[in-house]
Every structure is written in structure tokens, then in C-alpha cells.
N, C-alpha and C positions, 0 to 999 in steps of 0.2 A: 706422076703415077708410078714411075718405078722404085724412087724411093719408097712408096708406101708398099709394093709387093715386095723389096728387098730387105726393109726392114719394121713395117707395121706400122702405127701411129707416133713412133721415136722418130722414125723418117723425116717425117713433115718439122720437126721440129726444126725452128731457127739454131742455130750455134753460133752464128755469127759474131765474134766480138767475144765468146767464151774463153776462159783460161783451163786451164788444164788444172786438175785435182794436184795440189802439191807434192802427193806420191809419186806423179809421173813425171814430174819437172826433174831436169837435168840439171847440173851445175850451173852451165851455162845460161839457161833458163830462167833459173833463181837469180842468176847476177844481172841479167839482160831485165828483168820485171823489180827490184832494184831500182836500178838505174831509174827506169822510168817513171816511177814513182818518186824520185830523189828530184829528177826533172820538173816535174810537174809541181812537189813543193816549191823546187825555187822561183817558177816561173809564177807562181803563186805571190810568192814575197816579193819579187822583184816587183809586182803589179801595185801589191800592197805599199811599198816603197814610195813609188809613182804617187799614186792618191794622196798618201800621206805628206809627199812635196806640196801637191796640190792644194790640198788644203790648208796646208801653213803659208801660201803664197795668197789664198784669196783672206786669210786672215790676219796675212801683213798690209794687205791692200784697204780693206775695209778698217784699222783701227790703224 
């Protein structure tokens, strides 16, 4: 309820999980969001890696 007296129906609104407009990103900010996305690709590949063992194992096994 205060939120919505403090600031109207923007209040209520979730942000959770929200990034900041790139205007207001800091240096640091930009390298730190970066990163995480660099992370996230490789844990990506790394996964896809994985599978792609996997399935040259079950198709050294079956032929």
C-alpha cells in the first residue's frame, strides 16, 4: 500500500531481475554484464560439448 501512495501504479510494478537502461550503466556495470553473458555462452558450449560426446558414444556403441 505504500508503494502505491509513494509512487501510483509504477509502484506495484515488479523490477525484479530488471537491468538498468544502458545510459546509466557504469563502466563497471558494462564489464560486470559482459562477463555474464560471456559465462553463460560458455556454459552453453561446454553443455553442448557434453551431448555431442554423448552422442558419438551411443553411436560408437550401437554401429
Amino acid at each position: 500500500m505504500i508503494r502505491f501512495e509513494e509512487s501510483g501504479i509504477d509502484g506495484l510494478l515488479d523490477r525484479r531481475g530488471k537491468r538498468k537502461p544502458e545510459e546509466q550503466m557504469t563502466e563497471v556495470d558494462k564489464l560486470k554484464a559482459e562477463m555474464r553473458l560471456l559465462e553463460a555462452k560458455n556454459k552453453r558450449l561446454e553443455m553442448e560439448n557434453e551431448l555431442l560426446k554423448k552422442l558419438e558414444e551411443i553411436e560408437r556403441r550401437r554401429g
